[in-house]
FIKOLMI-597408 format. One line per 2 residues: number of its first residue (from 1); their letters; for each residue x, y, z of C-alpha. Coordinates in pm, 1 decimal, decimal comma, padded with zeros to 6 digits, always signed. Layout:
NUM = A = X:Y:Z; ...
This chain:
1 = XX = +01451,5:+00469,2:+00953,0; +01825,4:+00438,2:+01053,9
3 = XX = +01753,8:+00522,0:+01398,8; +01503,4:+00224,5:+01437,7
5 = XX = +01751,8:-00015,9:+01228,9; +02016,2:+00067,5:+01444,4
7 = XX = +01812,1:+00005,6:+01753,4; +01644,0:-00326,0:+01604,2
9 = XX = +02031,0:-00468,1:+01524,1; +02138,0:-00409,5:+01897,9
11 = XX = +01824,7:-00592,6:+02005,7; +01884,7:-00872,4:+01778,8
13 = XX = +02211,0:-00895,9:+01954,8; +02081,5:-00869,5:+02311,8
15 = XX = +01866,5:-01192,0:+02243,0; +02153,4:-01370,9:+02141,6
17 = XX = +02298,3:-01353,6:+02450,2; +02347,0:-01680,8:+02716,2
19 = XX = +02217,9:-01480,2:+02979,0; +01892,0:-01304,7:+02766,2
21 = XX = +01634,1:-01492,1:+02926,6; +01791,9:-01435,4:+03334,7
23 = XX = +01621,0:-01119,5:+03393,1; +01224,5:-01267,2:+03275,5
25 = XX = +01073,1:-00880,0:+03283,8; +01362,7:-00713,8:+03130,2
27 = XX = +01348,5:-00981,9:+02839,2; +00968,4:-00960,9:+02780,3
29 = XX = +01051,9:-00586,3:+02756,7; +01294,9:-00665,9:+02506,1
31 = XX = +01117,9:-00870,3:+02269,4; +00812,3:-00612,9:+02294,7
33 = XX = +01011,7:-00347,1:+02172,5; +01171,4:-00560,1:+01906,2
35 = XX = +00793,5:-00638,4:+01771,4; +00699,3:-00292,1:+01808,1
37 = XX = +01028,1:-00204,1:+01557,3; +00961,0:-00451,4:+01316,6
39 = XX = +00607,2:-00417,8:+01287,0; +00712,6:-00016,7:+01121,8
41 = XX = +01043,3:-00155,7:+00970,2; +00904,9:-00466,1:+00752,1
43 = XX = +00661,1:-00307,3:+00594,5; +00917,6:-00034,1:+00488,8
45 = XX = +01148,4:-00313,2:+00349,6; +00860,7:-00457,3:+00164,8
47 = XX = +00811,9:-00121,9:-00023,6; +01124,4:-00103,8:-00080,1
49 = XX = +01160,3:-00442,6:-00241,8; +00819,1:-00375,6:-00458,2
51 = XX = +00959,7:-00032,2:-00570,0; +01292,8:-00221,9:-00703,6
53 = XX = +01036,8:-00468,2:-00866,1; +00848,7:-00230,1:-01025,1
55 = XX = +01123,8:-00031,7:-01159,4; +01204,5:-00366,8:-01291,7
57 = XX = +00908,1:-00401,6:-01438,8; +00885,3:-00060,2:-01615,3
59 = XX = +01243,8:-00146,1:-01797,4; +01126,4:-00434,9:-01952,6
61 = XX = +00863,1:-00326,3:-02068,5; +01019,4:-00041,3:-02212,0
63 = XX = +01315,5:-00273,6:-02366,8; +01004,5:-00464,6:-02528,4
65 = XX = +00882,5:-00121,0:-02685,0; +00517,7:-00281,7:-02644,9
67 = XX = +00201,2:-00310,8:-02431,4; +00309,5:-00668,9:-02313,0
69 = XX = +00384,3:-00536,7:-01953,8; +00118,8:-00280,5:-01908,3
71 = XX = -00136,3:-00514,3:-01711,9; +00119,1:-00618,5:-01490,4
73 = XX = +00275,5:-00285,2:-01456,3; -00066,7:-00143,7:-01342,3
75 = XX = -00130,8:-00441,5:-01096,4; +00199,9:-00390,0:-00949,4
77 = XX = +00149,8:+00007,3:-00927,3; -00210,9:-00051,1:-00741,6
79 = XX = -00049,1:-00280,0:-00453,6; +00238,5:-00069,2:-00418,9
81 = XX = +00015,9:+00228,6:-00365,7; -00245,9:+00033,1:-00145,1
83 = XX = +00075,0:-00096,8:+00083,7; +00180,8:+00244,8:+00069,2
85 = XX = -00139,5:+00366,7:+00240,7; -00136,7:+00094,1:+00457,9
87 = XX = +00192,0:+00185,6:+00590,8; +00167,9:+00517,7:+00600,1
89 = XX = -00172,2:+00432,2:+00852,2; +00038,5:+00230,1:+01087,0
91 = XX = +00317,2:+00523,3:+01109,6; +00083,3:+00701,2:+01269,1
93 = XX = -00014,3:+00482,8:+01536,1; +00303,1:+00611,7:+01734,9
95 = XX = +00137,0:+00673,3:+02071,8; +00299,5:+00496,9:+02406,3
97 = XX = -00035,3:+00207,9:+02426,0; -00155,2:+00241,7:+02042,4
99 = XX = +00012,5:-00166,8:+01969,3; -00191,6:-00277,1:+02256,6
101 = XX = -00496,3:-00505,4:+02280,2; -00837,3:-00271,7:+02384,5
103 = XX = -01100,5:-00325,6:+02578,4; -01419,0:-00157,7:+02428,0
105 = XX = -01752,6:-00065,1:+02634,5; -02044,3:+00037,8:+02507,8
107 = XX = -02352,1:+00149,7:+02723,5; -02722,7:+00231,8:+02609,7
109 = XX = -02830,9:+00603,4:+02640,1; -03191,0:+00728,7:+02780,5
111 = XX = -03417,2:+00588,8:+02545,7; -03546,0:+00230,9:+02694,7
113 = XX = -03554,8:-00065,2:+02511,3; -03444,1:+00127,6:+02112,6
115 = XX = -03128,4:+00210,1:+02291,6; -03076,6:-00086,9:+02417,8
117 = XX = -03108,3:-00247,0:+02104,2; -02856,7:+00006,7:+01930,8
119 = XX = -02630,6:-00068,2:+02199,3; -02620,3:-00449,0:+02073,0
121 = XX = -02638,4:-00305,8:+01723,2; -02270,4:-00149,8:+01792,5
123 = XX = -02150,6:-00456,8:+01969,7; -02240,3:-00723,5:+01668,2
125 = XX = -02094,7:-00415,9:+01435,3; -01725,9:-00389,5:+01612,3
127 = XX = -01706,2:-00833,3:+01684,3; -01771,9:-00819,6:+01266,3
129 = XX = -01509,6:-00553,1:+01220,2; -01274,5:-00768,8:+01434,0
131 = XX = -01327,4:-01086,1:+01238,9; -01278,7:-00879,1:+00951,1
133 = XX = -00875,7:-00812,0:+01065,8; -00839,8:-01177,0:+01210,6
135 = XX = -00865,5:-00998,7:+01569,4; -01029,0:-01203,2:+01870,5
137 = XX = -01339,3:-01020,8:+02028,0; -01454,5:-01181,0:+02364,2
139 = XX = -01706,8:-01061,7:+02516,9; -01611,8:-01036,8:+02875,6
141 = XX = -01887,5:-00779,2:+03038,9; -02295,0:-00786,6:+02925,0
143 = XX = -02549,1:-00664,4:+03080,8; -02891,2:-00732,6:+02928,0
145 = XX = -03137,7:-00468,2:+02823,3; -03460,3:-00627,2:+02958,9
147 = XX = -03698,3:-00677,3:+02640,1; -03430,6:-00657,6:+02386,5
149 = XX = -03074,9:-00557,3:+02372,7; -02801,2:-00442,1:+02638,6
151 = XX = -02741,3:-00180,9:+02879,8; -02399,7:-00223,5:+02881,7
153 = XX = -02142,5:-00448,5:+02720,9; -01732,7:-00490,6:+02691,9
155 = XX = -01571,2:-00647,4:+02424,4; -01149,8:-00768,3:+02503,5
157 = XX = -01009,9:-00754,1:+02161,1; -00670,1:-00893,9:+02078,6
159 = XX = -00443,2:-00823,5:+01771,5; -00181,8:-00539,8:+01663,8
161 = XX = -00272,6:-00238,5:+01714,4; -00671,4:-00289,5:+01802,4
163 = XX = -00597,1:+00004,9:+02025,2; -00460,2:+00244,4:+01835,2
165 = XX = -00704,2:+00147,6:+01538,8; -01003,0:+00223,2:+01756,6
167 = XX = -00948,0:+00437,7:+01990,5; -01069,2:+00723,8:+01756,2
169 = XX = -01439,7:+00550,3:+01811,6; -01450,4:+00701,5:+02152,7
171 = XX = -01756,9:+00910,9:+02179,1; -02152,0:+00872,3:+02124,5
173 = XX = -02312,4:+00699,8:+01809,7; -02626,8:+00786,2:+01689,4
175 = XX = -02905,7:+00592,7:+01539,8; -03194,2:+00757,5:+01361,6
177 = XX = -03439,0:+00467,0:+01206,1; -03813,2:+00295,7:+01172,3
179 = XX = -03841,7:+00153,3:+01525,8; -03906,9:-00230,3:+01475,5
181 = XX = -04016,5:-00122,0:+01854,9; -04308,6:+00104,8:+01788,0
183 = XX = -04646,3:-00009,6:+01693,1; -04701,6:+00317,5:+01504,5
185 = XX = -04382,9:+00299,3:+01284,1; -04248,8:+00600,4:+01382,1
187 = XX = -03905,8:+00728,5:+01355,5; -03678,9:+00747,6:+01674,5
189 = XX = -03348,0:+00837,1:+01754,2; -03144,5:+00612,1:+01944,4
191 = XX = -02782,2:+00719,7:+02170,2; -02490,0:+00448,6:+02279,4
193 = XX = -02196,3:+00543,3:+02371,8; -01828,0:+00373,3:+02300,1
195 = XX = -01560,3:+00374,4:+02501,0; -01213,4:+00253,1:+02375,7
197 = XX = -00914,0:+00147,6:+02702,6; -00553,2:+00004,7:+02607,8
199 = XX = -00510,9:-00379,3:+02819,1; -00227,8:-00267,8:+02970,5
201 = XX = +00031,0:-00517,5:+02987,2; +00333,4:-00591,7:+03263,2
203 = XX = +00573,7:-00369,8:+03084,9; +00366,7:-00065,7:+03175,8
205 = XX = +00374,0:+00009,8:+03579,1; +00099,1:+00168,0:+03775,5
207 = XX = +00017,4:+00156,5:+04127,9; -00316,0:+00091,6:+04257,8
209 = XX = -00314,6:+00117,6:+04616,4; -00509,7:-00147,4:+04840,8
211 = XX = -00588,6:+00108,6:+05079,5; -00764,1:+00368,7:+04730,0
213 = XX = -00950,3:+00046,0:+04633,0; -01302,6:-00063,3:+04726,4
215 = XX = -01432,4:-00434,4:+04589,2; -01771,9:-00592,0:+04555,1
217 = XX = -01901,3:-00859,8:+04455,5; -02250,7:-00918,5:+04309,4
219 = XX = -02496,8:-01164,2:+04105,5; -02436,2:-01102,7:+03726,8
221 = XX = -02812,0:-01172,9:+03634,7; -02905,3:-01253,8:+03289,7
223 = XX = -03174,5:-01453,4:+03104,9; -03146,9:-01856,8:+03176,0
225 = XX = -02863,3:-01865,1:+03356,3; -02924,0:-02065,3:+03678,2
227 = XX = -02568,5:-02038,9:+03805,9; -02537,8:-01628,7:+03753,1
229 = XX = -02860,2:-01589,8:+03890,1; -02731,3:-01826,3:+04241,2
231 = XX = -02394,3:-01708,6:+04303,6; -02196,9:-01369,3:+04353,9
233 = XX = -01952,6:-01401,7:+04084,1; -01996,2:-01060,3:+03950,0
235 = XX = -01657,5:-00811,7:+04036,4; -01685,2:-00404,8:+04057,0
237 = XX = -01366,4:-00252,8:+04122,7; -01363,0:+00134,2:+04266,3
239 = XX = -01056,1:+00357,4:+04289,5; -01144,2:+00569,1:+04562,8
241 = XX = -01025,4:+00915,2:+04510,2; -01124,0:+00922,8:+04152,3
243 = XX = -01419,5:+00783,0:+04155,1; -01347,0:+00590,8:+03846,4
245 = XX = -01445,7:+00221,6:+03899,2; -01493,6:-00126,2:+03662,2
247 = XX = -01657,8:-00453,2:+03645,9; -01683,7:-00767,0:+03476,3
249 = XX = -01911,2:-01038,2:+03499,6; -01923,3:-01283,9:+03259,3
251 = XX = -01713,0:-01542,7:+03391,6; -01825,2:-01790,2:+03608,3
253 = XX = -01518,4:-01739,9:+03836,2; -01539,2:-01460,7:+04040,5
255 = XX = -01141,6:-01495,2:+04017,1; -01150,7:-01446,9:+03654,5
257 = XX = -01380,3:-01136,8:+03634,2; -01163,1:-01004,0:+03939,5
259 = XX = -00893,1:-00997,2:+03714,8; -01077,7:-00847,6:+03435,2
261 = XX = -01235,1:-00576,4:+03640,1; -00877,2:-00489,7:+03772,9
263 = XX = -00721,8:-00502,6:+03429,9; -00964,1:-00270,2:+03319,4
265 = XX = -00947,6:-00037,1:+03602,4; -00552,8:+00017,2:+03559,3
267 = XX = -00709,7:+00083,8:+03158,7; -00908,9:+00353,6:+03235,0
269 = XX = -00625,6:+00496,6:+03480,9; -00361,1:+00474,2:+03232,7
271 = XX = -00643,6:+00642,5:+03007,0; -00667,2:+00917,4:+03199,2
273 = XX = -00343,9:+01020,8:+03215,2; -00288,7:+01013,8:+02871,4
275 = XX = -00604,6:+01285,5:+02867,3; -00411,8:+01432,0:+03095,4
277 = XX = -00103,7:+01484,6:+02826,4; -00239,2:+01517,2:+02479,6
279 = XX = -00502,5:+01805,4:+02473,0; -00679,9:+01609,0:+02157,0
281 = XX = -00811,2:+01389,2:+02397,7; -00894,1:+01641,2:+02675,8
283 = XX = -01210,3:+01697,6:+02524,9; -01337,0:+01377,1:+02425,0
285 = XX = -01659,0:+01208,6:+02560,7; -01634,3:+01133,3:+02919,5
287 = XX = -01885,8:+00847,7:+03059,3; -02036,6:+01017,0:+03306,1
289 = XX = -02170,9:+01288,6:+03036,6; -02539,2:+01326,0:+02879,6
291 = XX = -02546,5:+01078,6:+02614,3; -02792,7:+01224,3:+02367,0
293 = XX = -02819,5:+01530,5:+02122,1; -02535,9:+01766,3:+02047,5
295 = XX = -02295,5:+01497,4:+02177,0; -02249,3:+01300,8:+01899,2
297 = XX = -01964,4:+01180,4:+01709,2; -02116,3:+00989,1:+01432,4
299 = XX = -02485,3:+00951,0:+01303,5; -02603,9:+00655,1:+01170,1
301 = XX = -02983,9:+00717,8:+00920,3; -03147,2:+00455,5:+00791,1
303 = XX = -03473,3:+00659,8:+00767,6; -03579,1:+00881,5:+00560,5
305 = XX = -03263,7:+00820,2:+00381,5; -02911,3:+00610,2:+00404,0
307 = XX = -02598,1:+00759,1:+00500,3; -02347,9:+00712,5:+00785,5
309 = XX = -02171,0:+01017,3:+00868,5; -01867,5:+01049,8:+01093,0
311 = XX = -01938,6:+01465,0:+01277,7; -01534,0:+01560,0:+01316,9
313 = XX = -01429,5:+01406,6:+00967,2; -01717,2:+01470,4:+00721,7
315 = XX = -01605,0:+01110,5:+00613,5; -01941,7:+00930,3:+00467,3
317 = XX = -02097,0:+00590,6:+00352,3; -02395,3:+00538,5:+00171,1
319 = XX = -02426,8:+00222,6:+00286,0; -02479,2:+00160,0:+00636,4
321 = XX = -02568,7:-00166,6:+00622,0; -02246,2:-00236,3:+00538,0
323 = XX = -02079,7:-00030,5:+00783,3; -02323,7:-00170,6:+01037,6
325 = XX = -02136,6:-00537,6:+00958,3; -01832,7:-00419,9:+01081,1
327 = XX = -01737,1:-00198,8:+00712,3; -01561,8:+00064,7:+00972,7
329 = XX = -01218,1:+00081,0:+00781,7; -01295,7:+00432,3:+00580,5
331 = XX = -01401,5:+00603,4:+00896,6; -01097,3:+00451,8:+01106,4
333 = XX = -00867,0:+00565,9:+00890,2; -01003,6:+00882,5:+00815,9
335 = XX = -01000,4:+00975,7:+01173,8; -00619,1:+00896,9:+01196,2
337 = XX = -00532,4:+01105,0:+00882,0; -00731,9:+01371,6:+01042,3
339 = XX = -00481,3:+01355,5:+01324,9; -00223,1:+01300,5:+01092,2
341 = XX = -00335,4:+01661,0:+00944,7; -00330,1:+01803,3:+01278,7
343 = XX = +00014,2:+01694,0:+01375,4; +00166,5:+01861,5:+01041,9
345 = XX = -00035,0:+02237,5:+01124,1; +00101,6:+02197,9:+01502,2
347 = XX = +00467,8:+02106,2:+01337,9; +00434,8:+02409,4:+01126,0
C-alpha cells in the first residue's frame, strides 16, 4: 500500500493549493483519483485498526484467565473476517472503468410473450439488487413486450463500483418454469440477454466523429402514453463504420434521451476496446448473437425443481426466489474470485 499512500499524500497536497480549482478538468481529475485511492486505502486502515482491537481483545481475555471475553472475541473475529472478504472483493475491481456507474440492457430472446416476461423478470431482479447496495436504478430505455413484459429495457445505475460489480452478468440468462402463459401448463424455457456498459465520464476521452455518426429520431410508443405516442422524442444513435448504435427513449425531451443515447454509445465504444485488450472478455456474449440454447451463462429452474446455477462458476442457490429479488451477491462475487483465480495461474 505505500505506493498508493504516497500518491494519496501528494494529492492531498495538490488540493490545498490557491490555484487547485484554476484548471476545472485537471481538478475533477484530481479528486477522482483521490476517491478511487481512498476507496482501497480506508478499508485497509479499518482492518488494520480492528486487527489492533482484536489483539486487544484476545489479551484481556487471556489476563482474565476466563470465558468473560469469548462472545466478544468471536463477534469481533466474524466482522474482521467478513470486512476482510469484503475488501479483498473490491481489490479486485482494478480495471481502468470498474468505479464507474453502468448502464445495463437487457433484451427478450425468440420466444414471444414468456421472453418478454423474463426479460422484465431480470429488470425488477437487478433494480432490487440495487436497492439492496443503496445504488440508484433509473430506468432510462423500455420498450414494451406487447401482452406482457419488455423487449428491451436499460437500467442507469449509480454508486461505487456498479460497474465493476456487474459487469460479470454480461451474457444470456435462462429461465426454465410453469408458463403462467400457457393454457396447458406446460414447461418452457425462456432466453434474455444482459448487457453490462461503464457511463463513461469527462475524465475518459473518445472521439466520435460527426461525420461516423447517423441520428434519428422516432415515437417511443408505449401503453397510455398520449404524449410518446404524438411526438418524436425517441433518439437512436449509429456509429457508422462499426455498426454499433444506441437509443433511449424514455424521456420526454428528445434533448435528454439524445444525451443518453450518446452517453451510451461512447459506453459500448469504450466497451469494445477493452474486448479488444483483455482476451477474458474477447469471448463474451456479443448482442448481435443467437440468444437461446448453448449460449447461456446462468440457468434459472423453477420447474421440476429449484436451483439457480451460474454455467462458468458452478456457484448455486437453492433458492431462486430469492435470487430473483435481487439476492445476486454469491454469484457476483463468485465470478470475481473466479477471475481472481485466473489472474494468480496467468501470474504463475
Amino acid at each position: 500500500m505505500g505506493d498508493k499512500e504516497i500518491r494519496r499524500a501528494e494529492l492531498n497536497d495538490e488540493m490545498t493549493k490557491p490555484t487547485f480549482w484554476n484548471d476545472q478538468d485537471q481538478a475533477k481529475e484530481t479528486i477522482q483519483e483521490l476517491k478511487n485511492l481512498n476507496s482501497v486505502l480506508k478499508p485497509f486502515e479499518e482492518l488494520g485498526r480492528q486487527a489492533d482491537d482484536l489483539q486487544a481483545l484476545i489479551e484481556l481475555g487471556d489476563e482474565a484467565g476466563d470465558s468473560e471475553f469469548d462472545d466478544e472475541i468471536r463477534l469481533a473475529a466474524k466482522k474482521a473476517n467478513d470486512d476482510f472478504e469484503a475488501f479483498e472483493l473490491r481489490s479486485m475491481l482494478s480495471g481502468p472503468n470498474d468505479h464507474c456507474n453502468a448502464f445495463l440492457t437487457i433484451h427478450a430472446g425468440a420466444g414471444g410473450t414468456e421472453a418478454c416476461d423474463w426479460a422484465e423478470m431480470l429488470l425488477r431482479m437487478y433494480a432490487m439488487w440495487c436497492e439492496s447496495k443503496g445504488y440508484t436504478a433509473e430506468v432510462i430505455d423500455r420498450e414494451e413486450g406487447g401482452a406482457a413484459g419488455i423487449q428491451a429495457g436499460t437500467l442507469k445505475i449509480k454508486g461505487e463500483y456498479s460497474y465493476g460489480y456487474l459487469r460479470g452478468e454480461t451474457g444470456v440468462h435462462r429461465l426454465v418454469r410453469i408458463s403462467p402463459y400457457d393454457a396447458a401448463g406446460r414447461r418452457q424455457t425462456s432466453f434474455a440477454s444482459v448487457e453490462v456498459l461503464p457511463e463513461i465520464d469527462d475524465s475518459i476521452d473518445i472521439e466520435l466523429r460527426d461525420d461516423e455518426l447517423k441520428r434519428d429520431v422516432f415515437r417511443s410508443g408505449g401503453p397510455g402514453g398520449q404524449h410518446q405516442n404524438k411526438t418524436e422524442s425517441g433518439v437512436r444513435y449509429t456509429h457508422i463504420p462499426t455498426g454499433v448504435s444506441a437509443e433511449s427513449r424514455s424521456e420526454r425531451s428528445q434533448h435528454k434521451n439524445d444525451a443518453n443515447a450518446l452517453a451510451m454509445l461512447k459506453s459500448k465504444m469504450i466497451r469494445i476496446e477493452e474486448q479488444k485488450r483483455e482476451a477474458e472478455y474477447a469471448k463474451v456474449y456479443d448482442e448481435k448473437g443467437e440468444i437461446s440454447f448453448g449460449s447461456q451463462i446462468r440457468s434459472y429452474v423453477l420447474q421440476p425443481y429449484q436451483i439457480v446455477k451460474d454455467l462458468r462458476t458452478d456457484f448455486e442457490s437453492g433458492n431462486p426466489r430469492a435470487v430473483l429479488d435481487g439476492g445476486l451477491d454469491g454469484f457476483i462475487n463468485a465470478y470475481l474470485r473466479m477471475k481472481l483465480a485466473k489472474g494468480e495461474v496467468k501470474a504463475k
